[in-house]
Steps between C-alpha positions, in 0.01 A plus 500: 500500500137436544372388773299178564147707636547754162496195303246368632309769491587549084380157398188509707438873321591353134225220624272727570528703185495196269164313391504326849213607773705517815349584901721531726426370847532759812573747249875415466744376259577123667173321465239541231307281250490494108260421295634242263340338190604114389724501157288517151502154317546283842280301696473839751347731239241695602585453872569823752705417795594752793849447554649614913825626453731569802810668483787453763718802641764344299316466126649491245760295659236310624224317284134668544269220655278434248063311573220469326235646732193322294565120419646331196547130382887496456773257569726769605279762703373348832097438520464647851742752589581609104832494551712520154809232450674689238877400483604853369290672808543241755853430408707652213382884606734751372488880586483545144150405457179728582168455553372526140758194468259331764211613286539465161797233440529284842109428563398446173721249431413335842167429357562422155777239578428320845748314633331174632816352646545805771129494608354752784177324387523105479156487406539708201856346392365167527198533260736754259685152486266227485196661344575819299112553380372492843846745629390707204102500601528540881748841392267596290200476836750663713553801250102467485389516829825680707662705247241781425535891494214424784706295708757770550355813665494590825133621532338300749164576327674304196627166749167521591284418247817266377460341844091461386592385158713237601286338804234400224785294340524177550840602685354702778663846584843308660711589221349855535592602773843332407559744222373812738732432772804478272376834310576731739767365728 
């Protein structure tokens, strides 16, 4: 019989060793971020998102908790926080999934089918709704302007000359230091 911490540390391992760029925080097994690119032939294409994973004591009988560290315009992924609402994560968890099941199966079908009727983001649901162009545009900014390679490192030589970069938008640097806070947690 295996037990829950070997587990956990074999899926994080076969992450690892995939195609996936994984850091692990505090240099342990529990909490770590992956690098994760949006789905070819979606509105997300093109964008690089650092995903926080945690892992509980009792994974895999418990669902990882799943964020998106740098921001994203989805009706299912909450603007602030990041938080993922992902039935089959949140909910319908089974021991028999794994963390490549998170990665290549659970998120990319979280972005190419939203589900506006369970919104974490009302603002995004409602527009997917009522104006699909203008959904479909303001994605396509987010992906733009959050959901760069750039966005995702930890160097602090890197935030800062994103920080710089941003405060000549018309934006100011708010949304910034936003995305810096939630990168490394």
């Amino acid at each position: 019989m295996s037990s829950p911490s070997k587990r956990r540390e074999m899926d994080v391992m076969k992450l690892m060793m995939s195609d996936y760029t994984v850091e692990t925080i505090n240099d342990g097994l529990n909490e770590f971020n992956v690098e994760f690119h949006g789905p070819k032939e979606s509105l997300y294409e093109g964008g690089v998102w650092k995903i926080h994973v945690e892992l509980s004591e009792a994974y895999p009988y418990q669902s990882p908790s799943i964020g998106f560290a740098n921001k994203i315009f989805h009706p299912n992924v909450d603007e602030l926080s990041g938080f993922v609402c992902l039935d089959v994560i949140n909910q319908s968890w089974s021991p028999m999934f794994d963390l490549i099941n998170v990665f290549e199966v659970f998120l990319p079908q979280l972005l190419l089918y939203p589900n506006a009727s369970d919104p974490l983001n009302g603002e995004a649901a409602s527009l997917m709704m009522k104006d699909k162009k203008l959904y479909d545009q303001k994605v396509r900014e987010y992906c733009e302007r959050y959901a760069k390679k750039e966005n995702i490192t930890n160097s602090t030589a890197d935030e800062d000359s994103d920080e710089e970069d941003m405060s000549e938008e018309k934006s100011g640097s708010s949304d910034v230091d936003d995305i810096a806070s939630h990168a490394d947690p």
